[in-house]
C-alpha positions in Angstrom: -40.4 -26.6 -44.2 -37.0 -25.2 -44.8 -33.8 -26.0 -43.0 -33.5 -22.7 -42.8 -37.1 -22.6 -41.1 -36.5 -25.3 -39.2 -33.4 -23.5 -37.4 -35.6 -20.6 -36.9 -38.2 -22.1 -35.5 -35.2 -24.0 -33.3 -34.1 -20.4 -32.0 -37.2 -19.0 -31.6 -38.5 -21.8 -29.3 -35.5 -21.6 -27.2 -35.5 -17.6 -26.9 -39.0 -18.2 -25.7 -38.0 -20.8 -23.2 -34.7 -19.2 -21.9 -35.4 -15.2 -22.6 -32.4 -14.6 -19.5 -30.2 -15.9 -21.8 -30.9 -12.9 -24.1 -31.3 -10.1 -21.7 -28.4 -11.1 -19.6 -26.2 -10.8 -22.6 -25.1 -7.4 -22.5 -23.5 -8.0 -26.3 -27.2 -9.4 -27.4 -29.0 -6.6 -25.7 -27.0 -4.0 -27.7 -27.5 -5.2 -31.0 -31.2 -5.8 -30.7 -31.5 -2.0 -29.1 -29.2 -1.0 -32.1 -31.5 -2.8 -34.9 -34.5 -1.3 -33.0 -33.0 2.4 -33.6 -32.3 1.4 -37.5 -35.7 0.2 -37.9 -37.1 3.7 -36.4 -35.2 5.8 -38.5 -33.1 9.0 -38.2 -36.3 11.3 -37.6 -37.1 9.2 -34.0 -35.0 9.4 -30.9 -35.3 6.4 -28.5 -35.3 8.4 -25.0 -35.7 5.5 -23.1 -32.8 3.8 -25.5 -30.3 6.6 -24.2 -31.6 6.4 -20.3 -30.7 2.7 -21.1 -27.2 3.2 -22.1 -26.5 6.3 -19.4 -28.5 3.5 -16.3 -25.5 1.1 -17.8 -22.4 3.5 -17.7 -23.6 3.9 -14.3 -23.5 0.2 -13.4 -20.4 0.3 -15.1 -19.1 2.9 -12.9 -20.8 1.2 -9.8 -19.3 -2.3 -10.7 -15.8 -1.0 -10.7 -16.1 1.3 -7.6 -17.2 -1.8 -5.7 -14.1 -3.7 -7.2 -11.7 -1.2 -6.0 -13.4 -1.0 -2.4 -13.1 -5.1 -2.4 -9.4 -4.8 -3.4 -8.9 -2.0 -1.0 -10.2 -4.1 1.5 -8.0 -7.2 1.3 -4.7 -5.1 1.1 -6.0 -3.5 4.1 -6.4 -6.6 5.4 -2.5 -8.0 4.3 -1.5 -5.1 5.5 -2.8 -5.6 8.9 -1.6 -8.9 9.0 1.6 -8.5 8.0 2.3 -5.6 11.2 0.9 -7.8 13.1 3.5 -10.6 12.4 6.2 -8.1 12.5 5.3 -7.0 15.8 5.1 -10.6 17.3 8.7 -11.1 15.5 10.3 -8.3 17.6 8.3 -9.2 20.9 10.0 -12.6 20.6 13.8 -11.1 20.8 14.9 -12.7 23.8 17.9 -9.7 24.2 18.2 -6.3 22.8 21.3 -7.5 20.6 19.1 -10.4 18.8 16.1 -7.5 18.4 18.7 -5.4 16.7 19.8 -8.2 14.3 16.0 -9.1 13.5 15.8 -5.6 11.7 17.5 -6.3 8.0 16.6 -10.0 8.3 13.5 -11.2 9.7 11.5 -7.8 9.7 12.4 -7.0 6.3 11.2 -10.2 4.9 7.8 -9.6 7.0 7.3 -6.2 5.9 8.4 -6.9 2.1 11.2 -4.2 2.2 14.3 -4.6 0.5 16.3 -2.7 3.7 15.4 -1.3 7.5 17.6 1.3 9.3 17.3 1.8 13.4 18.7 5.8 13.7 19.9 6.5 17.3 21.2 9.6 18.3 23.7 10.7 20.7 25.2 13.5 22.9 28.2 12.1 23.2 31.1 10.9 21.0 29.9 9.3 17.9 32.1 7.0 16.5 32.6 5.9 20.3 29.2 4.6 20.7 28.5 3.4 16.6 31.7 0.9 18.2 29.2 -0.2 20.9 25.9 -0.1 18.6 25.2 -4.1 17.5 23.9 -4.6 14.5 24.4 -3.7 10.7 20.7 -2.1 10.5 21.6 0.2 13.2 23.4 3.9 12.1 24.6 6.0 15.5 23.7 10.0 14.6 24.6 13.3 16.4 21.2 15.1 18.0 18.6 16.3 15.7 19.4 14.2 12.7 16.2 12.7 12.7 14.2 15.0 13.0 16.2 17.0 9.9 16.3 13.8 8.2 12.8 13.2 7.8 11.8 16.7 7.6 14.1 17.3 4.2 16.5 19.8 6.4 13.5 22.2 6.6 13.6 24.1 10.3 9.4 22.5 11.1 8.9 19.5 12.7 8.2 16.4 10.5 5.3 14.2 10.8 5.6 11.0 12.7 5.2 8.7 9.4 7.0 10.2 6.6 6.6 8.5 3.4 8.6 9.4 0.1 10.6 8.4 -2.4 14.0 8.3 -1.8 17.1 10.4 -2.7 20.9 11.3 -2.6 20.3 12.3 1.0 19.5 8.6 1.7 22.8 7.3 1.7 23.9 8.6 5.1 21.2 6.3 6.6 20.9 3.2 4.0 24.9 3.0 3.3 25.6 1.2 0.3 22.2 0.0 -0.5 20.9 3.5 -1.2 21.3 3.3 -5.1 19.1 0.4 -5.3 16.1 2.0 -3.1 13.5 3.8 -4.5 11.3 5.1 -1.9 11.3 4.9 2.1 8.7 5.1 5.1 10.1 7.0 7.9 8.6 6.5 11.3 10.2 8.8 14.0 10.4 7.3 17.3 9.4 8.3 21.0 12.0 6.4 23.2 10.9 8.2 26.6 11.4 11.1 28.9 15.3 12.2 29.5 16.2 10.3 26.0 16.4 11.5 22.5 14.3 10.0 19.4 14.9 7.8 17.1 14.1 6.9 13.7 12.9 3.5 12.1 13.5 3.5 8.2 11.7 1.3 6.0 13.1 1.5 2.6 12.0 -0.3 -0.9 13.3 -0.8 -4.4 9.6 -0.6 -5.6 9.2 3.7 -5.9 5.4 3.2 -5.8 5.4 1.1 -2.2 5.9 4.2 -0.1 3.9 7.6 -1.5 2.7 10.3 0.2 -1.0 9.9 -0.7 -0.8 6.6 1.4 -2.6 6.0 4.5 -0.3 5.4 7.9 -2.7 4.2 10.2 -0.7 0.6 10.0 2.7 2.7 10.5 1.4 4.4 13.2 0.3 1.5 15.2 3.8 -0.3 14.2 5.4 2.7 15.3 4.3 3.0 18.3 4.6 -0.9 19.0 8.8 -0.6 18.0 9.0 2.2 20.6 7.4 0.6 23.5 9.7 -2.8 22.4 12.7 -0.6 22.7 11.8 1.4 25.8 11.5 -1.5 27.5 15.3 -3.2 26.8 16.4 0.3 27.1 15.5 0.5 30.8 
């Protein structure tokens, strides 16, 4: 008997004792279904050769959807964990002066934002109380700034999480850090009866962090965490 044979008969024994290796070999399958179609001719379609190939585009399709729900899930999930840890960080202030100075520092690093902007507004004589406002993260504004801020000056009321890409507009809020962010998440804040809102900026040199397609169930819940924290030092 032939080497030739002999290698053969090798191959052949093995196919017969391992035929998963073949079929689960996607590359293998396709070339035996191609030789098949060669051997057939041009005058013979193989219908159950192109339900074959449309069943695998599908599994294709199925194999990536489930990728992109598992990925989905565990950003979710970082996501989570990471308002979570910011919240803690600000319920640990022991004084409304340390809260303040936790913004551009400790929060920013938490959240993964390159800058973070408290917005107060006032009745009263602005550069009075910016004078009395601790803090480098925090801008003092007349009434109704926030609400024109994060609406893009239009007279309807925004929604509570706001998220865009940034723009000249920005520098009024982000000072000299503006030119380097790229989009922002605005969440407008409820600081109680008799006192006027505020605004929590997020802002990122990454223009793809903050888009409006994005869910805010996370902002919401952070939002609404950073107005009960500052309701309660402002009583």
């Amino acid at each position: 008997m032939s080497s030739t044979a002999a290698i053969a008969d090798d191959l052949r024994a093995r196919i017969i004792n391992e035929p998963k290796v073949i079929l689960d070999d996607p590359d293998v399958m396709r070339a035996l279904v191609a030789a098949n179609d060669k051997m057939m001719g041009a005058n013979i379609v193989d219908l159950r050769g192109i339900a074959m190939e449309r069943l695998e585009a599908r599994l294709d399709r199925l194999e990536e959807t489930h990728r992109s729900v598992i990925a989905a899930a565990y950003e979710n999930l970082a996501g989570t964990n990471q308002i979570h840890r910011a919240v803690l960080r600000l319920l640990e202030a022991p004084d409304f002066e340390t809260l303040l100075g936790l913004l551009d520092d400790d929060l920013a690093a938490i959240l993964r934002v390159d800058c973070v902007r408290l917005v107060l507004e006032t009745d009263g004589d602005r550069a009075e109380t910016a004078l009395a406002a601790p803090g480098g993260a925090v801008r003092v504004m007349t009434a109704g700034f926030a609400r024109s801020y994060a609406g893009n000056g239009t007279s309807r009321p925004p929604r509570r999480i706001v998220l865009r890409r940034t723009g000249p507009h920005c520098e009024s809020i982000y000072g000299s850090r503006a030119a380097e962010l790229r989009s922002e998440a605005l969440l407008t804040l409820d600081l109680g009866e008799a006192r006027l809102p505020a605004l929590l900026a997020l802002g990122s040199a990454d223009l793809q962090q903050f888009t409006p397609n994005q869910g805010t169930d996370l902002m919401e819940f952070f939002a609404d965490a950073v107005e009960r924290v500052l309701r309660r030092w402002l009583a």
